[in-house]
N, C-alpha and C positions, 0 to 999 in steps of 0.2 A: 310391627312397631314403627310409628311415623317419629321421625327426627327430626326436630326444629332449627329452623334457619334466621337470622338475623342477617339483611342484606344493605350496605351501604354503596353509595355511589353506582345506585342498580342499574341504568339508564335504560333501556327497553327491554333490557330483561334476559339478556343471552346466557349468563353464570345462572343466571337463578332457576330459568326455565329446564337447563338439563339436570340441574335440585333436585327441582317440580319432578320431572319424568321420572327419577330414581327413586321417587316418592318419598322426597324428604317434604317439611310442612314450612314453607315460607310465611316468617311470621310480619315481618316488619319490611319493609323495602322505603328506600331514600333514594334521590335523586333534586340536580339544580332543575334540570330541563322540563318545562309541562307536558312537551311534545312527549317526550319518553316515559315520563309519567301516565300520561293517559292511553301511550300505547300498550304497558304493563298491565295497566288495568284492565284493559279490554281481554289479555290472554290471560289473565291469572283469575280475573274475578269475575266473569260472565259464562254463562254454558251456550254451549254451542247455537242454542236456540235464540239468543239472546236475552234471557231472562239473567238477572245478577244473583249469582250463589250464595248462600245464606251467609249471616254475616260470621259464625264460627269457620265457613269456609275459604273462606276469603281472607286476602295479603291486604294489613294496613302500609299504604301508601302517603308518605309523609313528604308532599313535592316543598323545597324550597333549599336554603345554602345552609348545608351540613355545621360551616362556624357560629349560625346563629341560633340553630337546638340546643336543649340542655339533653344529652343523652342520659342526663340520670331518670328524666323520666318518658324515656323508651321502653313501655311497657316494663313498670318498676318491679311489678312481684312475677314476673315471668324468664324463668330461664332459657337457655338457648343453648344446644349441642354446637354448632356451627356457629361462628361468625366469619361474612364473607361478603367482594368487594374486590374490584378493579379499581382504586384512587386514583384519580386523574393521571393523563402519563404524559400531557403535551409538554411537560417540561423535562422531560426523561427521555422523548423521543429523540432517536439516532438521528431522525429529517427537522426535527424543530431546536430551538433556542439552545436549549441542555444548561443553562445557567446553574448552578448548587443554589443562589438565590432566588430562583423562580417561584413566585407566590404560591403556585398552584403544586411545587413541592411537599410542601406541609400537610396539605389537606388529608396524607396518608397520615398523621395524627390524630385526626380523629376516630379513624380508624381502630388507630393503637389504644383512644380512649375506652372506644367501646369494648375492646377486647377487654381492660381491666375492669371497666364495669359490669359483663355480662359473664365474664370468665370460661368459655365455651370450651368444651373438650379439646375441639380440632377449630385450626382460624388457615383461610385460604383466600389469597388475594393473589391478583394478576397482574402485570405490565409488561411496558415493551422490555427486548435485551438492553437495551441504550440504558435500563436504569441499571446496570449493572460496572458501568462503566463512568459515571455522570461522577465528576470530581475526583477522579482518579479513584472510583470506586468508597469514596468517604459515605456518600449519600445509601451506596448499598449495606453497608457496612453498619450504618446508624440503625438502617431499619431492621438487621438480623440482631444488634446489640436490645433495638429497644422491644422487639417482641421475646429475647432471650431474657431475658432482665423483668419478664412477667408471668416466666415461668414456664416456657414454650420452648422445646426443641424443634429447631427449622431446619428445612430443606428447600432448595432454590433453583431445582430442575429448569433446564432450557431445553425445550419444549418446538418441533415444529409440528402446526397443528394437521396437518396434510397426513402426518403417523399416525391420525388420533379420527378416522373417517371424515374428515374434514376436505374439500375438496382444491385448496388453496393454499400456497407458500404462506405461513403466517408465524413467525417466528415469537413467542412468547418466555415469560419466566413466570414460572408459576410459585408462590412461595405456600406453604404449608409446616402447620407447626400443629405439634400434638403438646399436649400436657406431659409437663414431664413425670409425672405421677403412672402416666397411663404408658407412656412409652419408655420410660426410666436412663432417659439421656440419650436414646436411639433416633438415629434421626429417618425419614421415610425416603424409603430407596423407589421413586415412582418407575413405572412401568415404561420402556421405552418403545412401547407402539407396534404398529405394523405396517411393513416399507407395502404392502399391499394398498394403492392409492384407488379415492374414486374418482373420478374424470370429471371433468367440465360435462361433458355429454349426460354421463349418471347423473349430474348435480341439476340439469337443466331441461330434459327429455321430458318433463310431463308438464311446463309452463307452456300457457298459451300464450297465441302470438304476441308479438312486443309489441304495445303502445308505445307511439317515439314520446307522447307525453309524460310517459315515465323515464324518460330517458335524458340527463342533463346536457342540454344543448350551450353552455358555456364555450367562447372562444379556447383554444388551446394553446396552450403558453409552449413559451422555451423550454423548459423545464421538462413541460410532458413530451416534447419532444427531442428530448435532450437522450430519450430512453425507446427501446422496443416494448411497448404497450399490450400485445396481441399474443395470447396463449391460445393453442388449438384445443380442440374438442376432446383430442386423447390424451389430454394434461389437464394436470391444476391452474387455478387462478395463480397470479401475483395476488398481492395483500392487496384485499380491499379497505382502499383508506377512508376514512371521515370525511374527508373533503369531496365532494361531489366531481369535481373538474378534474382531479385526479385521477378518479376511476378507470380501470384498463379497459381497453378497450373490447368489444366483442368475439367469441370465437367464431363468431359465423361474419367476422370482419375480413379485406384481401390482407389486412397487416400493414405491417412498417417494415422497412428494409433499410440495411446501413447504410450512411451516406457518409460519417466522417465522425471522428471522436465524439463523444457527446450530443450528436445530432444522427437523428433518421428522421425519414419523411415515407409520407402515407402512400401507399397502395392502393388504388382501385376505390371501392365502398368502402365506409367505415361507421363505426360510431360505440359509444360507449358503451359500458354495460349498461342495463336498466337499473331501476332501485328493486325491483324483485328479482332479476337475474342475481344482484349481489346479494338479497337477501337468501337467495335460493343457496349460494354458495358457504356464504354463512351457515347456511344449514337449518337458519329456522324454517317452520312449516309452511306452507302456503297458505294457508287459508288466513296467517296472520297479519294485519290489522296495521300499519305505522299511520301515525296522524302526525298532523303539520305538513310545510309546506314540502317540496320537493326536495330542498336542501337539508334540509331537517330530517327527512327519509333517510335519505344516506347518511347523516351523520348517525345517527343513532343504530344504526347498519352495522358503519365501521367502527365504531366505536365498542359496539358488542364481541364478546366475549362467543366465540362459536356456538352453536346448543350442542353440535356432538361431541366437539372439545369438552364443554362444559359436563357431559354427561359422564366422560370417561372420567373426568374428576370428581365428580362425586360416587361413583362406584369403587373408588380408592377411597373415599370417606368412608361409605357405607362398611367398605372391609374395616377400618379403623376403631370402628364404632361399634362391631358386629363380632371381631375374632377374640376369641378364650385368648391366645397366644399372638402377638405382632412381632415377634421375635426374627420369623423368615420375611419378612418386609421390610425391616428394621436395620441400617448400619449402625450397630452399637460398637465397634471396634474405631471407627475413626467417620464419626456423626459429620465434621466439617467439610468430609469428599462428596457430601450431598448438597453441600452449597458452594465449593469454591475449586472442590478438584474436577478431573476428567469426566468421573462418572454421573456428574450433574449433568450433562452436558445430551441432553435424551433426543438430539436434531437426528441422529440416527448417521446422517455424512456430512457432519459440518468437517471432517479431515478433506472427506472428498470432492466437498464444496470448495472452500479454501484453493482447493487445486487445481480446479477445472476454471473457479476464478481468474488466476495464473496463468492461463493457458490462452483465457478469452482477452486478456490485456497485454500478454505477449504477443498475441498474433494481430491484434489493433494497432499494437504501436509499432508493430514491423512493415504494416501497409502505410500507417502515417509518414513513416521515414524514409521509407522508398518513395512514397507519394509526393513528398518535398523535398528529393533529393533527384530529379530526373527523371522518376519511372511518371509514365503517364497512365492515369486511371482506366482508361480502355485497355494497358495492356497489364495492368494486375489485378485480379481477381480473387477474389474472397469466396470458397466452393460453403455456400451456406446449406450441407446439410443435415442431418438428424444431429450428426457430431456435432458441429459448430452450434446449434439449436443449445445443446445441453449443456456447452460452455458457457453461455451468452445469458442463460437463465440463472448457470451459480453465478457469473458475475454480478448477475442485479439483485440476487438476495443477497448476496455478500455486503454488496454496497448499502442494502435497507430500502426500503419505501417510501412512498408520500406521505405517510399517515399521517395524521395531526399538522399536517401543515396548515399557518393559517396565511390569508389574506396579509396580516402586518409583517411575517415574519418570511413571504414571499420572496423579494427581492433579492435579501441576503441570502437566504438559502438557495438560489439560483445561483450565485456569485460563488457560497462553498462547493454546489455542485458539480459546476463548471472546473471547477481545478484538481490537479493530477491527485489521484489518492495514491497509498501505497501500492496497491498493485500495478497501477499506471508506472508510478516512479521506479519499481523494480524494472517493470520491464520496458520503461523506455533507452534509460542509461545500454541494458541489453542489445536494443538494437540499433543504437549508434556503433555498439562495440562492432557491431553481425555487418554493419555496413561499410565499417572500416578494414573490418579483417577480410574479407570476403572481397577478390578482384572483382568477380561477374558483375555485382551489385553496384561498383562503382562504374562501368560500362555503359560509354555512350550509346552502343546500338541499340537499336528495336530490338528488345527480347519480350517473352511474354512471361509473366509468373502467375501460377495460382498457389496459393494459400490454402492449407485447409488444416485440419483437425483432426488427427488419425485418430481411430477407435479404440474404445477401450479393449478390445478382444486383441487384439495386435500383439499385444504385450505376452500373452499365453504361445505366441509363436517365435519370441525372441525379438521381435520390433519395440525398444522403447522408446520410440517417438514420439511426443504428445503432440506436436505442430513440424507440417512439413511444407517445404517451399521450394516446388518444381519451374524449371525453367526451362522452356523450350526458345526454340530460334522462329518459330511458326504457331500460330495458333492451334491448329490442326493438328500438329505433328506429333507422332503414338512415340518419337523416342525423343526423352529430354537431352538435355545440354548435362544439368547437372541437378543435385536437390539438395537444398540444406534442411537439415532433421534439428529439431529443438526438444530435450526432453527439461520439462519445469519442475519447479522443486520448490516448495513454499513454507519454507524456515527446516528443513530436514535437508540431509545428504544423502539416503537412502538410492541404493543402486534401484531396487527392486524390492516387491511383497509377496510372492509367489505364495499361493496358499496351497496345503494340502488338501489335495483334489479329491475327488469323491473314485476315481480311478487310482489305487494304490501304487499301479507302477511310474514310479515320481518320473526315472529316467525314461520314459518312452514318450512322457506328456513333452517332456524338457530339452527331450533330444528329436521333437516333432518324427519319432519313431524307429531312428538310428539306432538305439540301443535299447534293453529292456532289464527290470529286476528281476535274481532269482526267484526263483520259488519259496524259495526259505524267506527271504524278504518280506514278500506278499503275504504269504501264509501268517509272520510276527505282527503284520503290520493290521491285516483285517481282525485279528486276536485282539487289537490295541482299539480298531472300530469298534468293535464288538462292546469293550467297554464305555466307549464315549456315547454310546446308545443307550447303553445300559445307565451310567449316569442323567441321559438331560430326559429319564423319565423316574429320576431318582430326586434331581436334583431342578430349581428354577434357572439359573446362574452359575457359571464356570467359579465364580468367585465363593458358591457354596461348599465348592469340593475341597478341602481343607488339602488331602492326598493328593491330588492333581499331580503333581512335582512326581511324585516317586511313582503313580501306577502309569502317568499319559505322557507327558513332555520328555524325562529321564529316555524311559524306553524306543519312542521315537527316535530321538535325537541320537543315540547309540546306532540305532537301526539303519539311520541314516549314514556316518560316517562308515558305518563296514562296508554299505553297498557304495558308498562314494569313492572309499580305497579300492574296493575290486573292480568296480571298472577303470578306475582312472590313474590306478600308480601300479607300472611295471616294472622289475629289479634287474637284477644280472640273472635273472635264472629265468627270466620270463623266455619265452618264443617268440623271434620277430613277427609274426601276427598277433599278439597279447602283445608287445610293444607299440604296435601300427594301430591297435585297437584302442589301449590306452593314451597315444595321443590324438585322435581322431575324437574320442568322448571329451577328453580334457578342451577341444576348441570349442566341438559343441554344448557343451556344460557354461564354460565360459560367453558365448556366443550369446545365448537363452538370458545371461544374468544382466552383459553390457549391453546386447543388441544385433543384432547382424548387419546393421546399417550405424555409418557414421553419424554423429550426431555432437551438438553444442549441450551440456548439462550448464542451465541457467537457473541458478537458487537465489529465491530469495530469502534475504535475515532481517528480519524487522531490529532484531538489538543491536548490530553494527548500521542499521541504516543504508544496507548497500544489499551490490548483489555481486554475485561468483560467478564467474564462466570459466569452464571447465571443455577442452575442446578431444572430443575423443577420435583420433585422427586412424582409428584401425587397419581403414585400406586404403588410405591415401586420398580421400578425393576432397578433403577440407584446404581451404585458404590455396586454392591451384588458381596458376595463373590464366590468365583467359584476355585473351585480344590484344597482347602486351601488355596488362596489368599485372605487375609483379605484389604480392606480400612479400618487402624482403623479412618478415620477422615470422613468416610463416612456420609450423609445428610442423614437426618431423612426423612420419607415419610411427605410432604406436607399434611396438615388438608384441605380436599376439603370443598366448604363451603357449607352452607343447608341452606341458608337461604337472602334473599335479605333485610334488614333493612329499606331502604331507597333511594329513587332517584330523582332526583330534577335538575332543572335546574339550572347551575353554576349561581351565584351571579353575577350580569351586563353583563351576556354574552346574547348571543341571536342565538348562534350556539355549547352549548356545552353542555353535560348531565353528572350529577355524580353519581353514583350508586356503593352504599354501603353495602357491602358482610359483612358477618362476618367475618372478621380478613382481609378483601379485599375492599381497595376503587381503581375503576376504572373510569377513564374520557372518554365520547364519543364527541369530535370534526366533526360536521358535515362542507366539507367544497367540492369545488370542484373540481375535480380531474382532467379538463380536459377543457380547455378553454372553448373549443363549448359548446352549451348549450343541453342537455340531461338529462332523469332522473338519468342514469347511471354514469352520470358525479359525482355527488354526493356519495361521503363516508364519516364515519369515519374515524377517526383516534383514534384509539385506544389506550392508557395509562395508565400505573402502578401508581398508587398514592402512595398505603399503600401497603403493602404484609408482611405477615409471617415472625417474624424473622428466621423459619427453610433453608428460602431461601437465603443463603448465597452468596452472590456476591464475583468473585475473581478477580481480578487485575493482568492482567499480560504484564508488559513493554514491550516493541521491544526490547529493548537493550539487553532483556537475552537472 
């Protein structure tokens, strides 16, 4: 059975075409652009030979401005399963205008028109995240009101398309609504993809050589300079934007390297992408066809809607349209966390994006600040590798794209560019603090610093460093002076998320081999795997297993505090060796959670507007004097603790442990980290209760 489609604001055809493939039957397609129009036409309604498909075959194409159709008579006696459509987004976009009055806002009401005219089973339309945010969220808000209000249950998944075989960072909102008839007030729980990416290389290995005539030779502005342009072959695009001048640069470019906030400069060879390089990434086919001029290629490019994006949504329609039962697809318990809570949110690590964000604007504004405060450029160094790469990358999805930028709206958007965003202002305030409390940094001799970006594996051996800052007396020299460690934190205060490891013995992971669990431990614990296997070929979703609580989390969490008390709390009856034992696990326990290296914990809070630094002074080597530079206000070394008190399961919880150090309470929150069901899905979340009054918390505003 072919499903029919009703396509508005088609423009070369990216939503429609992955339809097309899923073998839905595209009946009607619109568009302002002729360019895009008659590039449609060529893939939708020509055979390969170039002969044109009989006219039952074939998508009527109706090129001109959607406000000046009467859609009542858009094929009047023909109904439509689908209606669907990307409405314009240049006024929604995070990079353009964002006005709530922007003309080209509205245009998603005809949209809304058609839908009450055609009244389609399923209605699915696309734009950027920016419209989710565009008037403090009023404009998203109208448009979930006025497709609810016609009889449609909606869901508002955010979406990156790179999850979804796409070969590029492209962050979207996909909204979808079913009939409420059909879904019975359930709203649809879409799929959150697979962290399994295809590469630049995969996306691009079977185009021939580049004509540079395909390729936009426009000047390059401040703006495009203002960012790192250049993705390697073993990664994704950046978002290819509409704007031709825009477009990132090539992976077979030497790149762009940092030169100063907001400014890098080129490398070696360069040059953009082509317009079938970006079509290639987009993912339409090659053999396909764009007409008009140069500029008009890439618009219509960037502008499209992925095909393998596109395809993966209509294969959630087809299930829609196709299943006896949508029940398991279906949040019918609490329909609006498909559009406004957590679980909309299908980017896969926008938490871990957010954070490595954090890390890449901490460690920028700590070189800015040494940079104009004495330290000369030749002797501080930024070590750019893979790490630094993977920061540098969520920074700039963080901050959004070119897209839709136009020519008139150029300027200005350079001027918003150019100025501190929130990550900036977190972590600039930070390293005024780092420069004041810290003697070395205010030292006039020749020292040398590198900067870099400790890895994420670091963490699984007790290092919670996220950026560290070595300083030697020599370029050369294998022994530093001293290192300042920075662990970032972006709106949480979380010590640590240690997840339960695919190796049961938690304390042999945690004590890097010190210590180990019984046998009786192991043996409860693989009995509890056993089940969580048994569920995720039972069940889609951690969120389906109703039980959870009482057969996984409960019993863990029990399991844990017995093996947490026998190694780590000894009585009066113990044996000085089971005493020496006990506190020996208790440092390294505690060691794994804070770190085994000192370090600054620098959070940021978006709703006080500031940021917190927290200075963890455990062995002494923070705020020391150096060259006769005194900190008189300098932190006393942190009292490590010797000793585990007590640990217990919180009061009516049944997923959370407390364990009581001396002069240290900490909370372990077991919860899961990852829809799917796995045992790795499972972490804590780690929490400061009590701590030391030596550890001083300091407040520092944005506004200074």
């Amino acid at each position: 059975m072919s499903f029919t489609v009703i396509s508005m604001f088609s423009g070369a055809g990216g939503l429609d075409m992955g339809f097309h493939n899923k073998g839905f039957k595209i009946l009607w397609a619109n568009d302002f652009s002729n360019d895009a129009c008659d590039t449609y036409d060529k893939w939708a309604n020509f055979n390969s030979d170039g002969s044109r498909k009989s006219p039952e075959n074939c998508t009527i194409i109706e090129c001109g401005d959607v406000s000046k159709l009467d859609l009542e008579n858009v094929l009047p006696d023909v109904s439509a399963d689908v209606v669907l459509g990307g409405f314009p987004c240049q006024g929604f976009s995070l990079a353009g205008p964002r006005q709530v009055d922007d003309s080209r806002n509205v245009l998603y009401r005809h949209f809304v028109e058609m839908v009450r005219i055609k009244k389609p089973k399923v209605i699915v339309a696309e734009n950027v995240i920016g419209i989710k945010t565009l008037g403090n969220g009023a404009v998203f808000d109208k448009i979930i009101e006025d497709f609810s209000e016609l009889g449609y249950t909606m869901s508002a998944p955010t979406v990156n398309a790179k999850n979804y075989g796409v070969p590029q960072d492209r962050m979207r909102v996909i909204f979808i609504g079913i009939k409420n008839e059909i879904c019975h007030g359930g709203a649809y729980i879409f799929p959150s993809g697979d962290p399994k990416i295809v590469t630049l290389k995969d996306a691009l290995k079977d185009l021939p050589p580049v004509d540079m005539n395909d390729v936009c030779q426009a000047a390059f502005s401040s703006r495009y300079m203002s960012r790192n342009r250049q993705r390697n072959f073993d990664e994704v695009s950046f978002t290819i934007p509409a704007m031709a001048k825009q477009v990132p640069l090539s992976p077979d470019s030497d790149g762009m390297e940092f030169e100063d906030v907001d400014k890098f400069r080129f490398i070696g060879k360069y040059r953009r992408l082509s317009y079938k390089e970006a079509a290639a990434i987009q993912t339409f086919p090659p053999e396909i066809e764009f007409c008009g001029d140069l500029d008009s290629k890439y618009r219509q490019i960037g502008n499209a809607v992925p095909v393998k994006l596109a395809e993966s949504i209509a294969h959630e329609v087809k299930k829609i349209l196709t299943s006896d039962d949508l029940t398991p697809f279906l949040n019918i318990e609490n329909p609006e966390a498909e559009i406004y809570g957590p679980t909309a949110d299908k980017r896969l690590t926008n938490t871990v994006l957010s954070g490595k964000a954090f890390e890449y604007a901490t460690l920028i504004e700590i070189y800015r600040e040494l940079t104009l405060n004495g330290w000369n450029t030749d002797s501080l160094k930024i070590i750019k590798d893979k790490n630094y790469k993977n920061v540098e990358n969520a920074y700039q999805i963080i901050r959004g794209s070119d897209e839709d930028l136009d020519d008139n709206a150029q300027l200005e958007t350079i001027r918003l560019e150019t100025m501190t965003n929130d990550y900036n202002r977190a972590a600039r305030v930070a390293a005024v603090y780092l420069r004041n409390v810290e003697p070395i940094l205010s030292s006039s001799e020749n020292l040398y610093g590198f900067l870099r970006v400790m890895p994420d594996n670091a963490g699984t051996k007790g290092d919670v460093r996220d950026i560290n800052l070595e300083i030697y007396s020599e370029p050369e020299s294998l022994d530093s002076i001293t290192s300042i460690g920075i662990s970032c934190k972006n709106n949480h205060e979380a010590v640590k998320h240690p997840r339960i490891t695919e190796d049961p013995d938690f304390a042999k992971v945690w004590t890097n081999g010190q210590f180990s669990c019984s046998n009786s431990f192991i043996k409860n614990i693989n009995e509890i795997f056993k089940k969580i296997d048994t569920y995720a070929k039972q069940y889609q979703r951690w969120a389906n297993v109703e039980d959870k609580m009482d057969t996984i989390y409960y019993p863990i969490i029990k399991l844990f505090v017995e093996e947490i008390k026998r190694l780590g709390i000894a009585d009066e009856n113990s044996t000085l060796e089971e005493q020496a034992n006990a506190k020996e696990f208790t440092q390294a326990f505690f060691e794994y959670m804070f770190g085994i290296q000192d370090f600054y914990k620098i959070i940021k809070e978006d709703h006080s507007r500031s940021t917190k630094v927290y200075p963890y002074n455990m062995h002494g080597l923070l705020m020391s004097s150096y060259n006769g530079i005194k900190n008189t206000r300098a932190v006393q070394t942190i009292t490590m603790p010797e000793e585990i008190v007590e640990v217990r399961i919180k009061p009516k919880s049944k997923t959370t442990i407390e364990i009581y150090f001396d002069q240290w309470i900490i909370s372990m929150r077991l919860h899961n980290a990852d829809s799917k069901i796995s045992k790795t899905a499972l972490k804590f979340d780690v929490q400061i209760k009590a701590q030391p009054r030596k550890v001083m918390g300091t407040i520092l505003p944005w506004n200074n």
